[in-house]
N, C-alpha and C positions, 0 to 999 in steps of 0.2 A: 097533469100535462106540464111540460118545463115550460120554465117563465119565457125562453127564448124562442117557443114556438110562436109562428105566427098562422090565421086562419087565410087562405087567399081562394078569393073566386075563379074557377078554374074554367065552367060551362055555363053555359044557361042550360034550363031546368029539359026544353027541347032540344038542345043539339048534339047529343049525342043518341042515336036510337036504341033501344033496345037490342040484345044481343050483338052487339058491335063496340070497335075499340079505336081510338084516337087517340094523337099525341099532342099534348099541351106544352106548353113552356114557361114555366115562373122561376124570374131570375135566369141564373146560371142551369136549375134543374131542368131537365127533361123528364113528364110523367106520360104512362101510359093510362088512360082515363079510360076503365069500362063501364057498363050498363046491362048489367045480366040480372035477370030474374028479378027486377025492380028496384034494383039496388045500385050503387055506384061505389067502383073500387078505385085506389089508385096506387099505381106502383110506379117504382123504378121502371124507368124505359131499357134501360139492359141486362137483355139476359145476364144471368149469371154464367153462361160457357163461355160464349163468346164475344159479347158484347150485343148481341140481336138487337132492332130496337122492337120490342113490344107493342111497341105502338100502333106498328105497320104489319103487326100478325093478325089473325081471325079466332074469334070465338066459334068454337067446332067440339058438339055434343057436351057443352058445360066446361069445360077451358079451355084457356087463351093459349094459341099454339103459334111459336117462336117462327117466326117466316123465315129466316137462315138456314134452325137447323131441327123446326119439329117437336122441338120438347114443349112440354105443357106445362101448366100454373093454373089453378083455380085464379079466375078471373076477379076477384074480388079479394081475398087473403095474399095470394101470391103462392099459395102452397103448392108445391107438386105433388104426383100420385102417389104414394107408396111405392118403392122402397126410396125414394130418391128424397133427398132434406135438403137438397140446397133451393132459396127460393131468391126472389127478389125482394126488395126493401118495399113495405106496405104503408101507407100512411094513412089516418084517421079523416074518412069524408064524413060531411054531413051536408042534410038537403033541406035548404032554405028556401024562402018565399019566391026570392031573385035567381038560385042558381042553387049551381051546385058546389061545396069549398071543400078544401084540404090543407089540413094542416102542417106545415111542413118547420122543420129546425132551422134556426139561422145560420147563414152561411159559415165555415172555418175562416177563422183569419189565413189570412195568404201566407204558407210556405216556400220559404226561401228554395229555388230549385236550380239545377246546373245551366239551365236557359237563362235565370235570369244571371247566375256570373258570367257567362259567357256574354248575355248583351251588354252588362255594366262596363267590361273588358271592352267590347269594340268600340261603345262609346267613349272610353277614359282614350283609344289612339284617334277618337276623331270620326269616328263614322256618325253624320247625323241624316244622313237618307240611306234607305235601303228602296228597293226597287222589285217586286216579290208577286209571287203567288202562293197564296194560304193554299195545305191540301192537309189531308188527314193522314201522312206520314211528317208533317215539323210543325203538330196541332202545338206543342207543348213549348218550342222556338217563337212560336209566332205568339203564343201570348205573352212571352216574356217581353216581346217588342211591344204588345200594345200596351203594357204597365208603364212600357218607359214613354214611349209617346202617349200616354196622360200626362206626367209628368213632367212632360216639354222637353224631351231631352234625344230624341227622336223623331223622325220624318218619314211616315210608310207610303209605298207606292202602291196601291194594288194595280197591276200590269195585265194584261189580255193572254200576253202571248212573252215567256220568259226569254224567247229571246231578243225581246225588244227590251229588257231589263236590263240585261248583260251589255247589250250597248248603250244602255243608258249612262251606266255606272261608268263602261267605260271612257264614254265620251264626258262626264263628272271630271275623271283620273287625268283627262288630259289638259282642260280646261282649269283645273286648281291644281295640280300638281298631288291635291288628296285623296284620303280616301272613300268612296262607296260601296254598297253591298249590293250584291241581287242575290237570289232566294228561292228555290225551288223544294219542290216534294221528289220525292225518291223518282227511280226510273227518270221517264220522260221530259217531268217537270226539269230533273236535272241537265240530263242530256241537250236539252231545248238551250240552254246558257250557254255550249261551248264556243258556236259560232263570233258572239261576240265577246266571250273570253279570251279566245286567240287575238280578234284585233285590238286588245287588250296589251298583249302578250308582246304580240310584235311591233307596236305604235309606242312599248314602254310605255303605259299606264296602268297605275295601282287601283287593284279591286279585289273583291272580298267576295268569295262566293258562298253559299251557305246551303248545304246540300240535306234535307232529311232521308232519311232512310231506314228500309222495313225494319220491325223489333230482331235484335240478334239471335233468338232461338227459331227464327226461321231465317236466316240468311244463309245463302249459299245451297240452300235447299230448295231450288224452284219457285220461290212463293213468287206470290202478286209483286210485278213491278219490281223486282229481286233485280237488279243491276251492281256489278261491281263498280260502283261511284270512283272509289280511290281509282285504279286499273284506267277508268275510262278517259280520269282529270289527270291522269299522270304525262303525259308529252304539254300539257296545254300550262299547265301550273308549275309555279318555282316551289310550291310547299302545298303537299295534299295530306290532311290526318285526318286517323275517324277519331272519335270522341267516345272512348270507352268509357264503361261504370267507374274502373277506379283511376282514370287520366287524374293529374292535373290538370283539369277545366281552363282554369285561368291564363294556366301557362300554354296552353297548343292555341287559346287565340292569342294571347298573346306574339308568339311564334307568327304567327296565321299575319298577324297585323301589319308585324314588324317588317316579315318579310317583303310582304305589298309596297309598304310606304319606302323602303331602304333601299330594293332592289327597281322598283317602278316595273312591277310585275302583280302574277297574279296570284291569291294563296287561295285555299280551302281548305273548308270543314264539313266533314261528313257527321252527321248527328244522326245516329240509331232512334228511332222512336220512342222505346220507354229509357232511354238516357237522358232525354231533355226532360221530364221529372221527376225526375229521382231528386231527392232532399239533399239540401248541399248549405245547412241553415248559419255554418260558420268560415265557409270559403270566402276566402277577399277576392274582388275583382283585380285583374292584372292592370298597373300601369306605365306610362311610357319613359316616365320618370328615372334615368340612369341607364336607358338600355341600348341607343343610342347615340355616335357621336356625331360631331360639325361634319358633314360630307364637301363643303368649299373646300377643297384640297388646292395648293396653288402648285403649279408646275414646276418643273426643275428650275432655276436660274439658267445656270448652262444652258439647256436647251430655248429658255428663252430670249436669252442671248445670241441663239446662231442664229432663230426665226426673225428677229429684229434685222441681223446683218443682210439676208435676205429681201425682206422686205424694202432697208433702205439703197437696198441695189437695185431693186425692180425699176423699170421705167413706166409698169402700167399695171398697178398689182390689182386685185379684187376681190371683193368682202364674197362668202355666200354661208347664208344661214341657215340651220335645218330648225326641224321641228325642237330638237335641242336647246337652243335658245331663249324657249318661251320667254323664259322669267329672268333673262338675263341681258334684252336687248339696249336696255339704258348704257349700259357697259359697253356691248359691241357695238354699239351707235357711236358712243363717242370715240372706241377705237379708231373707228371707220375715218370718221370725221379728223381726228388726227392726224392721219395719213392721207386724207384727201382721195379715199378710193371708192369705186362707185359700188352698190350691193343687193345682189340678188339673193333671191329665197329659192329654197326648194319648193315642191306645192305644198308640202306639209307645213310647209315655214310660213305659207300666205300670209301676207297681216301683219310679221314679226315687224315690217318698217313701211310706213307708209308711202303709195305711190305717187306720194305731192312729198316726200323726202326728197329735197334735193340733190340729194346720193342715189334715191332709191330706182333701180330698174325692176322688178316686175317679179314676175317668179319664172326660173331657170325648166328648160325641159319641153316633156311632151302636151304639157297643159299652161305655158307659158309665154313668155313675150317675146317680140325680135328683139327689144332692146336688152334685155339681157344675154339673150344667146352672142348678140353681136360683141356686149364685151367682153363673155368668157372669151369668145374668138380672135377678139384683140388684146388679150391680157398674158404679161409673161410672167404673172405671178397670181394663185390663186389661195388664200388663207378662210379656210372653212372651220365652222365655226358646230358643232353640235348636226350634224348631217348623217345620213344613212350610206351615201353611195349610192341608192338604189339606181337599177339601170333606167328607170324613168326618166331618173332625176335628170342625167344626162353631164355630171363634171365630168371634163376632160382630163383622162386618166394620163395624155400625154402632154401638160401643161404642169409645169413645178408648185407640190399644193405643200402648204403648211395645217396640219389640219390639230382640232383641237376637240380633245373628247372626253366625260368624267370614266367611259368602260376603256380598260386596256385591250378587248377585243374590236373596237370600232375602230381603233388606230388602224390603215392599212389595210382596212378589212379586205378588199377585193382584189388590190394591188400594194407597190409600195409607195410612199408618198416621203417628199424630201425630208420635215420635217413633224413628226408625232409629239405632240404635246401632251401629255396625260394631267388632267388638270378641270378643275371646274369652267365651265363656260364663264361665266360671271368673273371671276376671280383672276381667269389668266386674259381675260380679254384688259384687263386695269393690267396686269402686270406689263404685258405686249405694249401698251400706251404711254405708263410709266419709263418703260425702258427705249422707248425712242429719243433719238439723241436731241438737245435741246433745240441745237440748228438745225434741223430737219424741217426741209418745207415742204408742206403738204403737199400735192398735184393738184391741181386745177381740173378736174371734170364735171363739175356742174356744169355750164356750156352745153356740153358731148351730152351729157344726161340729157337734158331739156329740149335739146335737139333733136334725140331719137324718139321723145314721149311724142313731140308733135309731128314726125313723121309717122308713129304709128296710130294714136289720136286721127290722124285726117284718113289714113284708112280705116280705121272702125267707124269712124261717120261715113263713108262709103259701104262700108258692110250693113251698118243703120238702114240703109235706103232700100235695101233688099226685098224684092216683094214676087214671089212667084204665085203669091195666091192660094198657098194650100197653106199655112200658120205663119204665127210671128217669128222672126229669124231670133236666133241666139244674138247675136249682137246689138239688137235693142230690146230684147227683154233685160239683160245686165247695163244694157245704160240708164234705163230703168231706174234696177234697186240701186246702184251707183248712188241715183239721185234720193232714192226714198229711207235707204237704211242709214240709221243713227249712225255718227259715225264713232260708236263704241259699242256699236250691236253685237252680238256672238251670231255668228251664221256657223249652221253645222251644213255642211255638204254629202250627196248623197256619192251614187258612182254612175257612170256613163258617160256622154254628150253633153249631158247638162253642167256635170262636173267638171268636165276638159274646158268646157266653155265658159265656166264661170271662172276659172282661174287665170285665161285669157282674156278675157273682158271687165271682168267688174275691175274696180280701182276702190282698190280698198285706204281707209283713212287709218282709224286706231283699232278696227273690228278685228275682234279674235275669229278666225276659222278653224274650222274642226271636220276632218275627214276620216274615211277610213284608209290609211295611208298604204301599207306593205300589204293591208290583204285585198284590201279592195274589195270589199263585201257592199255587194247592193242589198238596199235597205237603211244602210245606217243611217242616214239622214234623220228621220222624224223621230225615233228611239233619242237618237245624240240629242236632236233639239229640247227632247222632256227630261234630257240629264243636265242640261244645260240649264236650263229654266229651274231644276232645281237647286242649281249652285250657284247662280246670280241671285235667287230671288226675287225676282219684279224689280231689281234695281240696274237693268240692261234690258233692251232690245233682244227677243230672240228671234230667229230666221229659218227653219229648212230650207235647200232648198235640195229637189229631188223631181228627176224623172216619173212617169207612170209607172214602169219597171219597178224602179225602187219602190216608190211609195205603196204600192200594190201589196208588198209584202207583210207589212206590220198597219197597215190602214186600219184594223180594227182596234187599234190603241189610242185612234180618234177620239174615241169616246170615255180615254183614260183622259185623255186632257182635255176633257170636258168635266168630267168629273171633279176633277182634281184644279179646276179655275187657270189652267196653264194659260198665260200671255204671253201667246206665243202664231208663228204665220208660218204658215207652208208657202213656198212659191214652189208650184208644179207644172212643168215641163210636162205638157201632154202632147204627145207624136204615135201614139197608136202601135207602138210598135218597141222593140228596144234596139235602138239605132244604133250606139256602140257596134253591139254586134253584127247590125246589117252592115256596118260601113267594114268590116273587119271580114268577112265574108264577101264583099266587093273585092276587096284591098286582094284576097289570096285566090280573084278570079274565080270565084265559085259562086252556086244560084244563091239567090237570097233566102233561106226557108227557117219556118217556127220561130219568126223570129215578132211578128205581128200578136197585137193582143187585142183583147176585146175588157174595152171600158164602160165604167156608168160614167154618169154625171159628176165627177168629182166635187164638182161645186155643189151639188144639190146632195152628195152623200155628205159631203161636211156639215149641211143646214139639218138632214136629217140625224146626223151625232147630235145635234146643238150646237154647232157653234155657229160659224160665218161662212161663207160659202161665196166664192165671185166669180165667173167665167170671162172669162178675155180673149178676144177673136181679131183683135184689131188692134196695131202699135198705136192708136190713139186713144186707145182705154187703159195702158199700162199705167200710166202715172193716178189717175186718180184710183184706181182697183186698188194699188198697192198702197197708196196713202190711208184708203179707208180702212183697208186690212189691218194695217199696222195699225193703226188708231184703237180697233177694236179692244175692248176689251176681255180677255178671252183667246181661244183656238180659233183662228180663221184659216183661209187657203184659198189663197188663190190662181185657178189653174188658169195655166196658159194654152190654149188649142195653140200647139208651135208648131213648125217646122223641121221635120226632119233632117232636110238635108242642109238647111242654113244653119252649120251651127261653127 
């Protein structure tokens, strides 16, 4: 016997019965363990056609017959009948006092495979979560991930439902400007990802999709879960590749990588099944080293020059910042403040300046405040900053805008605007501040600012008092968290009522928010919140908050962040119904219909995931519900029984 075999106990001496066959597990092996004719065999658990497992076949008239696809093997050799030699791998049992043992070789040292350069690759640009479901078309992908998460160098999510992955990642992409991955199995698994890939796509956030897919000598031929992956990701993705036997590996993620983080979009890789291992023992992984440059481009002079002249003519100019922004607001703050003008956000912008900014008005639109609408309305100059246009949004396309953007297609995009700046946020917002003249005196609108907050302030404490007796009104459940979230919490927002009203109501301090902006996909909410959690790390506050609607959708990934120790609270808007759309079907004089649902206990399915679980029926259980929640340690949720129509 070689010195590297080892003896392991595989049964006891009764558990396996006579004429009957089961599958054991030692190590990494799979054996199929029979009991014929007083004797104890063990083999390889797969057929040699097609993989069958043995294990799960029957012993029928003296051998073991393949439950797949019918072939036989002497139940104890592994031999098939005449004429046929191919057999399964046999190993040497013997039967001891305690059991029954088999001797088996020590494992191969680990070969280097094209998964693992491909995960080394995603790692060297910076992916350290992915977000996934293991399936048995990306068996050979996902082990490479778990080699590297031993090694500390990776973070896996196992997810319920892929497309709550997809939004995970992307709400990751929005929240750090980085990158992350989600992960699917061929067909469904993959398809399941697009939804939150598009709002990926169109919010500009970088993500890394990772597609398996069936072995290539059955593609294209009907087989199982056979989808054209590329075809399907081609409108939703800037770079889709599949990953053939003789790619450069390193280089299509590489590409895959690049493209995410440079364009703030989406890439993918389609991984055939037996390509992820195939031997690749001297491949380097790709890295990021030289392949991109400084993207802070600063804008023309000239043109920065005539937006200046502009500006110092204005008699009432005014900031608004889109989601663009994020990472640049230090800059357009003290733009702002230079010129003394007062500044709105889009909703996607929420957060970007706090609404105890003595500049700051609210956020601009259909989910927004008076005070800002009132000074786009009074304003003869408007300077935008990283914005979409959306028609949500609501700038006034007949008001003279200066607007400032890193894509040359967002200049103008809907109309034309006085002055296009092509130029980094950050970069030309210093240059615009720089280049105002030294006697330049600011304007004076803090007054005007502070004046509109407490006119609209004393009407949301009139909205507070609201009480019709069927739930808590929208305007004191956000005065609420107002009170209760850290004021550097990440709150991710879902879509509906609950959303339009959060963006109205709460008064956010330094908290970043994170919606689904251009598509407007209900559900995002508690996905974003477990992407979010995983890019702060327990070192922030995290928030959903979400409608019944929304949370309904991906609610079984509850029990991902239970798993997974997430610190993190749901605030749920429970109205029985999904009211956006009732009021929207009001609004175009038609009956109300299919618009009603039928709920549990959201509170009591939270405690059954494990986590925390609060129910709130009363605006005098708000503050301390919410306090506890947050406190908790762990996934909590706390639903609100609200109000449909106060919102």
């Amino acid at each position: 016997m070689d010195n590297d075999t080892t003896w392991h106990k595989v049964v006891d001496l009764d558990e396996v019965p006579e004429g009957r066959v089961t599958t054991i597990t030692v190590g990494r092996r799979s054996l199929a363990i029979t009991h014929f004719d007083g004797q104890y065999g063990a083999l390889d658990n797969h057929c040699p056609h097609q993989g069958g497992p043995l294990g799960e076949g029957s012993i029928e008239k003296g051998l073991l017959r393949c439950p797949w696809h019918g072939y036989d093997y002497d139940p104890l050799t592994g031999s098939p009948p005449p004429p046929f030699d191919d057999a399964p791998a046999c190993f040497d049992t013997e039967v001891r006092s305690d059991g029954v043992y088999v001797a088996l070789p020590g494992d191969e040292p680990h070969a280097r495979t094209v998964s693992d350069v491909l995960v080394e690759t995603m790692i060297a640009w910076g992916v350290t979560h992915v977000f996934g479901m293991v399936g048995h078309s990306n068996l050979g992908f996902a082990d490479a991930m778990r080699k590297a998460e031993s090694r500390g160098e990776l973070t896996y999510i196992g997810i319920r439902h892929e497309g709550a992955g997809a939004f995970a990642a992307s709400a990751y992409g929005k929240l750090t400007g980085g990158l992350a991955a989600c992960f699917g199995i061929a067909g469904p698994g993959s398809t399941n990802l697009l939804t939150g890939l598009y709002d990926a796509k169109v919010d500009r956030a970088p993500v890394l999709a990772i597609s398996g897919q069936v072995p290539s000598k059955v593609r294209g031929r009907g087989a199982f879960q056979d989808v054209d992956l590329k075809g399907a990701f081609a409108e939703v993705t800037r770079y889709s590749e599949t990953v053939q036997s003789g790619s450069n590996h390193a280089e299509l993620m590489t590409l895959a990588c690049k493209t995410a983080v440079v364009e703030s979009n989406v890439a993918h890789l389609v991984l055939p099944d037996e390509v992820q291992e195939q031997l690749a023992p001297d491949a380097r992984a790709g890295v990021p080293d030289g392949r991109s440059g400084d993207r802070r481009i600063a804008a023309p002079q000239s043109e920065v020059d005539r937006a200046v002249a502009k500006i110092a003519a204005a008699e009432r100019p005014m900031v608004v910042v889109g989601a663009g922004s994020r990472f640049d607001m230090d800059d357009v703050s003290a733009f702002a403040e230079r010129i003394g003008a007062p500044v709105a956000t889009t909703f996607k912008g929420k957060g970007l300046i706090s609404d105890h900014h003595p500049l700051g008005c609210g956020v601009l639109g259909r989910s927004g405040t008076p005070i800002a609408s009132w000074f786009m309305n009074e304003c003869d100059l408007m300077i935008v900053f990283g914005a979409s246009f959306s028609n949500h949004t609501g700038i006034s396309d007949y008001k003279p805008i200066i607007q400032v953007d890193f894509d040359p297609m967002a200049l103008g995009r809907f109309h034309p605007v006085e002055v296009p700046l092509l130029g980094h946020v950050g970069v030309t917002a210093r240059q615009l501040a720089d280049a105002v003249p030294a006697d330049f005196e600011a304007h004076d609108y803090i007054g005007e600012v502070a004046e509109r907050w407490s006119l609209w302030r004393t009407e949301k404490q009139n909205r507070r008092a609201d009480d019709r007796g069927q739930g808590v009104g929208s305007a004191a459940i956000f005065d609420a968290l107002t009170r209760a979230a850290d004021p550097d919490a990440v709150i991710a927002v879902d879509v509906g009522n609950n959303t339009y009203s959060f963006g109205r109501y709460f008064e956010v301090d330094r908290q970043s928010v994170l919606m689904s902006g251009y598509l407007g996909s209900i559900g995002f909410g508690f996905p974003a919140a477990m992407g979010a959690w995983a890019a702060v790390g327990g070192e922030r506050q995290v928030i959903a908050v979400a409608g019944d609607g929304g949370f309904g959708q991906y609610a079984m990934d509850f029990t991902t962040a239970v798993k997974y120790g997430m610190d993190l609270t749901v605030v749920l808007l429970a109205n029985g119904e999904l009211g956006k759309i009732s009021k929207e079907q009001r609004w175009a004089e038609l009956d109300v219909w299919q618009t009603s649902l039928h709920n549990p206990s959201f509170a009591g399915f939270a405690e059954l995931c494990g986590g925390k679980g609060i129910e709130v029926a009363r605006v005098s259980d708000l503050d301390s519900a919410l306090q506890e929640a947050l406190a908790h340690t762990g996934p909590a949720l706390v639903e609100v029984l609200a109000d449909a129509q106060l919102v």
